[in-house]
N, C-alpha and C positions, 0 to 999 in steps of 0.2 A: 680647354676653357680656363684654365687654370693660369694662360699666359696673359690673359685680355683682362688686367687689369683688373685681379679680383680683390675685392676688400678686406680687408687684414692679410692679404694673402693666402686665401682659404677661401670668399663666398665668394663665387664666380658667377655672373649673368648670365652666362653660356657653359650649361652644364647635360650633354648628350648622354655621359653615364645614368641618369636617373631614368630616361626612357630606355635605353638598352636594359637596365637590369630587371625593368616592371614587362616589358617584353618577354625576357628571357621564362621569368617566374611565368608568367601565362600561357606560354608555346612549352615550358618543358618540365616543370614543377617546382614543387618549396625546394626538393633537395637542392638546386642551384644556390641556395643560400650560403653555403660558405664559398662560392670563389665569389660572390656580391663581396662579401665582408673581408676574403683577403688583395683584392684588387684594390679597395678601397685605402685597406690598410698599408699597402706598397704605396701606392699613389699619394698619400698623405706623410708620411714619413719620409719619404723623396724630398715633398717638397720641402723639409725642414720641421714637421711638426715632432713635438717629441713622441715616444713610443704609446704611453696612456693617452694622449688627447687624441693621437689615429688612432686608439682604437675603440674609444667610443664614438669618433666622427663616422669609423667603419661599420659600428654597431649602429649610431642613428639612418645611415646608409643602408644597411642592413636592413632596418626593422621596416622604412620608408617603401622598398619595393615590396614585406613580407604582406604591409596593411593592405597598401593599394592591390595587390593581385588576390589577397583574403578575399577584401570589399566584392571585387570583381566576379570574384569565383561563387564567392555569396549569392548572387545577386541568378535569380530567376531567370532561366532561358540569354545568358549573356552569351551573345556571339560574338571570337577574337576578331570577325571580318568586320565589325562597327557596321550592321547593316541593318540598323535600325535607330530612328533617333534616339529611343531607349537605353541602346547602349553607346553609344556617344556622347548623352549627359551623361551616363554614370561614371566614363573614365573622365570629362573631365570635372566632376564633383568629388571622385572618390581618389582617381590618382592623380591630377594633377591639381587640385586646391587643397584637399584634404591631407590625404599621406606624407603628401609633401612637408609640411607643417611636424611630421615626429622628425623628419631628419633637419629640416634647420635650428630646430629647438633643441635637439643632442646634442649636433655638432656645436653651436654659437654655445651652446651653456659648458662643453669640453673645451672648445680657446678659452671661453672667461676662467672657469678653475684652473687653467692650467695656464693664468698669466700673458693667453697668447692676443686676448686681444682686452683692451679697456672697459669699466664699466661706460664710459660714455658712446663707445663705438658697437656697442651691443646690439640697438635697434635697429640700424643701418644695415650692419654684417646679418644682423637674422633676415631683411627684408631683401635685401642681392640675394641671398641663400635662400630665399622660399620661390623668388622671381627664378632665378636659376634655374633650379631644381622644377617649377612648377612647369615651365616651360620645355623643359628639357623633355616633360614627360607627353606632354601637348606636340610637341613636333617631331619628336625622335620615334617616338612606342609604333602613332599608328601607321605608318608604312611598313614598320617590320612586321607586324601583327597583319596588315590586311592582306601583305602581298605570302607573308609565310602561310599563312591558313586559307589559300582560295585550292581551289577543288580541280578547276579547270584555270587552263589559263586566261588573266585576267584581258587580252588583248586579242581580238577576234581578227584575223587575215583585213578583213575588209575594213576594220576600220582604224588599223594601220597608217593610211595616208595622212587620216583625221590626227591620232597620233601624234606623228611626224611635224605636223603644221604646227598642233599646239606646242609640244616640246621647243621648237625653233622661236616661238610666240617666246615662250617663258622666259629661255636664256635671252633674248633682243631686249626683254623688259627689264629684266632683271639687271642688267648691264648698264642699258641706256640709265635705268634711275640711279643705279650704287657704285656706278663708274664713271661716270662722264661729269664730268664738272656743271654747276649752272651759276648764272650770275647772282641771283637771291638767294635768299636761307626759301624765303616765302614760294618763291620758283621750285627749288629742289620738293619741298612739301608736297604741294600740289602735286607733284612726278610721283607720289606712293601709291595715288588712288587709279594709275595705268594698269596696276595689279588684279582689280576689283572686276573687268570684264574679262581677262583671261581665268582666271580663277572660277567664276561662274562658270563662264564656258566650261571647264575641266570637271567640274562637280555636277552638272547635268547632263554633258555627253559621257562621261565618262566611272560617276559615279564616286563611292569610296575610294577607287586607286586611286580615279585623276587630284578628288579634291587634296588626298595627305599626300601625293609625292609630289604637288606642285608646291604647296606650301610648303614641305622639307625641301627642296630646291631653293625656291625662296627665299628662304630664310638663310638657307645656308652661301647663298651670295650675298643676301643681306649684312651680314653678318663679318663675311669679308670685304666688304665695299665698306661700311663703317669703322672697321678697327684702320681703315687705310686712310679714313679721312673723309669720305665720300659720300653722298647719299640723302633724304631729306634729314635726316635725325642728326647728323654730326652738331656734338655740341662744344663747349668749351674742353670737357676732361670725357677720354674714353669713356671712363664709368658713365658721366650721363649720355652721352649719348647710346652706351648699351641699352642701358633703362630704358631710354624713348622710343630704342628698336622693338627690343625685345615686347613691351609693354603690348605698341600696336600688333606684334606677331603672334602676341597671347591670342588678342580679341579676334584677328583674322584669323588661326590656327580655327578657333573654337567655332567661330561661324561656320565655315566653309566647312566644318567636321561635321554638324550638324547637316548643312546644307546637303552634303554629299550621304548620309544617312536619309536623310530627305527619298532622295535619288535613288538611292537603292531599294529604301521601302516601295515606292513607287513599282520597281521596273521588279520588283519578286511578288506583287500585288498584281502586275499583270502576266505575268507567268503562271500565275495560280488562277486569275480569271480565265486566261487563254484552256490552260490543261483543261479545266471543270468547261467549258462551254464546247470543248473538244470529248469530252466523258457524255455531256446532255445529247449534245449531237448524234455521238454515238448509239446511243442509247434509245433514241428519239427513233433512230433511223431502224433500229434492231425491233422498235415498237412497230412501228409502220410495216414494215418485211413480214412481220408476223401476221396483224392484223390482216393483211393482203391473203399470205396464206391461206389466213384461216378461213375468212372470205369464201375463198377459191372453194378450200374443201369443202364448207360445207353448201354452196350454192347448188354444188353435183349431186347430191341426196337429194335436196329440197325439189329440183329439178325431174327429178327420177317421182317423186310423190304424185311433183303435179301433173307428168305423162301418164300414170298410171290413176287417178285420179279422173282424169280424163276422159280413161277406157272406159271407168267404170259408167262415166255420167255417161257414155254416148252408148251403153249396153254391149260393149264387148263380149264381157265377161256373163253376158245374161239378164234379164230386164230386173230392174230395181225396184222395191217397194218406196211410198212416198218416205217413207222412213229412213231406209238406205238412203234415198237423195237426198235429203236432210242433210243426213252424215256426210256425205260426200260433196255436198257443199261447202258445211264446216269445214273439210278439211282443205279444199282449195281457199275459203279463204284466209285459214288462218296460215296457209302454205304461203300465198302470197304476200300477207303479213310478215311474215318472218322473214321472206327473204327482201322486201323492203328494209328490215331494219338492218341484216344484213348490202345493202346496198349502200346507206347510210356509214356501216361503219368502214366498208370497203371506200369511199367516195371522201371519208374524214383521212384515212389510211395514206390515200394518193395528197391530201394537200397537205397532211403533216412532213410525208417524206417528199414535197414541191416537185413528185413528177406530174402534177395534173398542167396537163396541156390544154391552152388559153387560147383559141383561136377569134380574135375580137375580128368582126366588124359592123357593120351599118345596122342595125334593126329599127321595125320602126315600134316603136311602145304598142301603139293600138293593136299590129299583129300579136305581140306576144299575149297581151290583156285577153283577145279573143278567145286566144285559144286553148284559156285555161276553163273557163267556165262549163265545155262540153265533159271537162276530164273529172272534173268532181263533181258534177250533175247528181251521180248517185248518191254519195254523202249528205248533198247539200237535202237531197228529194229525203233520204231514208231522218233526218233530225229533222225536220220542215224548217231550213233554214231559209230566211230570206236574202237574196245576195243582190245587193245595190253594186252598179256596175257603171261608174261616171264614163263617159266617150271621152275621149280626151282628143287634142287636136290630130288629126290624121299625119301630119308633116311631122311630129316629135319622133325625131331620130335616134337613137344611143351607141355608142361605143363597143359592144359586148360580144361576145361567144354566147348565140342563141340559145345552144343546148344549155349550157351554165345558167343562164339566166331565165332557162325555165325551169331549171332546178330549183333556182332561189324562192322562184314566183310557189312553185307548190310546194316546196318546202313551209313558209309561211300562210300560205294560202292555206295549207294542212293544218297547219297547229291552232290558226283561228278557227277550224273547221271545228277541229277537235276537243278544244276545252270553252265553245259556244254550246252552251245546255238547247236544249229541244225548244223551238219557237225563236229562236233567237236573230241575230242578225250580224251581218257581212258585210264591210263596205271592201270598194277596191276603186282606187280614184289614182289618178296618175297627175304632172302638173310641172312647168317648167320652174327651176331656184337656180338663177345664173346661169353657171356651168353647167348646169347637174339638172336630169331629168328625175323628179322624185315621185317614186310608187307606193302610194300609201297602201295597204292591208288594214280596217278596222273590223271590230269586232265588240261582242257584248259579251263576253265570256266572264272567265272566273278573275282575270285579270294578274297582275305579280305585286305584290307588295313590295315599298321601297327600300328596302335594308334587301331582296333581293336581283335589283335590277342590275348590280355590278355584277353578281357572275351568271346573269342570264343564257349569255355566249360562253360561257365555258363548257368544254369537252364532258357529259353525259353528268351536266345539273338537274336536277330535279327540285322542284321545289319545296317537297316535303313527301314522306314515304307515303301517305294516303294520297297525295296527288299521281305518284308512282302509281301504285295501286289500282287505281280510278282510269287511269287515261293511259295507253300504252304508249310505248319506246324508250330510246334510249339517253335522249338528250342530245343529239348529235346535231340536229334540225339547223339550227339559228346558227350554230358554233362554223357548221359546212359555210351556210347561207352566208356568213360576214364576211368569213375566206376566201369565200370564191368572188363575194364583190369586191373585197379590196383587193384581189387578184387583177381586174377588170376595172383599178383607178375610182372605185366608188367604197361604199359602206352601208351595214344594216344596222337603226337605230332602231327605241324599242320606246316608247312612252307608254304610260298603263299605270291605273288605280287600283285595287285590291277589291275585286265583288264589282266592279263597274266596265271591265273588259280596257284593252289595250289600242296602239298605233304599233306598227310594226312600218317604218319605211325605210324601203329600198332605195336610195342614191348612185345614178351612175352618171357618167359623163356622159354630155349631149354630143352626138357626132358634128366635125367640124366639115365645112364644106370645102 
């Protein structure tokens, strides 16, 4: 750096040592601090300075890599891979604006005491020596840092070729703009922003590798295609035209640093959503298996109650008092009860882990509506409920898995059953909406209040422990019922006032002919 025409002989535009030594301090620790300080101090005495001004050029050297890797090391959760935008402004705030700033102030203020350079050439030599240095720490540091700290290798077999194409992309651009002659100043210009789509490309396929070792490439023909004469920046004296390389190479360094943190936030953001929807899943699947199980077991007892249960009503075991029948009533129906909710949670079980098997075809609505009114007859007879039954047109077709879809009808059909008080009333009307065959279920029941019709369809809601109490199950009802419509290309919607009773409708696709 030190040959390309630096000012006073000392502040050089192009200065690599500042990112190598804030590198080294972060991959290997402070103690590297005295070969920073005697490399510095060879290097500078070489070139002609005298003994005390190397070596406090050494010492502001020195101190330059000591701040910036403190700063860094400081700084909460900093990763050397730059895989976070977070840590990408911090190196360049902390090491290459900041730090930088103790070593051109040491050094520029050790030429002026020690005669080597003028008070009028002060501002100039401190601002090549901040550029330098700033930059040095901008293009040098993070490919040593992102490539020395990666864990795995950063280039995956397959995307290799990708690679290969971009690398060939870089050195053609690189060339064509800082080698090849143009006839304008105005021409050459315009050839810098050729950079601007390979570069993207590098930082979003590719990430923090691609974006810092294109840019160190970059720059580094840059850098050669200028000092030769070449390029958009060439100006009248090497020194400007470093400046106007250098400058733009700050701003694109710093971008695409960013950019490329961007990228890797992104693609460690979805390795963590992937893991966690692979842990749910898992977990999900481990629920259902069980659920199913348990299912299983306990249907075998409940089954065994109500064979024996059986005997007893039909006098096996010896004639019953009106009393024992009673009892033995009670216990078939609350046998049956239970293993209804049971069925329920085995039936939520199979669509949570998506083995429920969908067998869609033709129905006609009116059959299914028919045939629900014989199956709750007794509920409706035992609350004196009145059940309104609209005809609907005999030709409305649907879409569905019949047995599913008589699931859904008494699923719903139940729940208005259920929370409709004594005297009350039922509607069930069916009615063509476009595509869609819509089966209403009304009712004059207790109704839901509107803070909770968002999780009305959630997995064993309840509305309030005295509604628990009051009314039996589990909450699985409507949750199965939406599931299995939207299995079936339809949905279950829920309208209801609080004390005024409910709509419940069923949505399916109308069969096509």
């Amino acid at each position: 750096g030190l040959q390309l025409d630096a000012v006073s002989g000392f502040a050089t535009l192009v200065w690599p040592p500042t990112g190598i030594a804030l590198a080294a301090l972060l991959l290997g620790g402070y103690w590297l601090w005295p070969g920073i300080f005697l490399g510095a101090l060879v290097v500078n005495v070489w070139t002609g300075a005298p003994v005390i001004v190397a070596m406090g050029i050494a010492t502001g050297n020195t101190l330059e890599a000591l701040a910036g890797s403190y700063a860094l090391r400081r700084l909460p959760g900093f990763r050397l891979s730059l895989g976070s935008v977070r840590d990408a402004l911090a190196l360049i705030v902390f090491a290459a604006v900041l730090s930088t700033i103790v070593s051109a102030t040491i050094g520029v203020t050790s030429l002026h005491l020690g005669a080597v350079v003028a008070r009028g050439s002060v501002v100039e030599t401190w601002r090549a020596w901040w550029l330098g240095d700033a930059i040095g720490a901008l293009l040098v540091a993070p490919p040593i840092l992102v490539w020395a700290s990666a864990r795995r290798p950063l280039l995956r077999p397959q995307r290799m070729p990708e690679a290969a194409a971009l690398a060939v992309s870089v050195l053609v651009a690189s060339l064509f703009v800082f080698l090849v002659p143009t006839a304008t100043h105005s021409a050459a210009f315009a050839q810098a922003y050729v950079f601007f789509p390979i570069m993207i490309w590098a930082a979003i396929r590719f990430g923090q590798c691609g974006a810092v070792s294109t840019t160190f490439v970059v720059s580094a023909i840059a850098v050669w295609g200028t000092a030769m004469g070449h390029g958009p920046f060439v100006q009248s004296t090497l020194h400007g035209s470093l400046f106007a390389l250098q400058t733009f190479m700050g701003v694109t360094a710093a971008t695409f640093l960013v950019l490329g943190a961007s990228t890797a936030e992104r693609e460690r953001s979805e390795k963590e959503l992937h893991a966690a929807y692979a842990l749910v899943s898992k977990a999900n699947r481990a629920k259902a298996e069980f659920l199913a199980v348990m299912s299983h077991e306990l249907r075998t007892p409940l089954n065994a109650i109500a064979g024996y249960a059986e005997l007893l009503a039909l006098g096996v075991e010896g004639s019953l008092t009106q009393k024992q029948s009673d009892a033995v009533g009670r216990i078939r129906t609350n046998q049956q009860h239970l293993l209804a909710l049971i069925d329920d949670v085995l039936s939520f079980a199979r669509v949570e882990a998506g083995t429920t098997a969908i067998s869609p075809q033709r129905v006609r609505v009116r059959t299914a509506l028919d045939a629900l009114e014989p199956l709750v007859r007794p509920e409706l007879v035992q609350k004196k409920l009145t059940l309104t039954y609209d005809s609907c047109d005999p030709s409305l077709e649907v879409e569905a898995d019949p047995t599913k879809l008589r699931q859904i009808l008494l699923n719903v059909l139940g729940n208005a059953i259920k929370f409709t008080p004594q005297g009350g009333r039922i509607g069930l009307y069916a009615s063509r909406d476009e595509e869609f065959a819509k089966i209403r279920i009304t009712d004059s029941g207790i109704g839901v209040a509107t803070e909770n019709l968002d999780q009305i369809f959630e997995p064993f809601f309840q509305v309030d422990s005295g509604t628990t109490r009051e009314y039996p199950g589990v909450g699985l009802g409507l949750a199965i019922s939406r599931d299995l419509a939207r299995a079936m290309g339809g949905d279950v919607t829920i309208e209801s006032t609080l004390g005024r009773g409910s709509v419940v409708s069923v949505a399916l696709p109308i069969a096509t002919s």
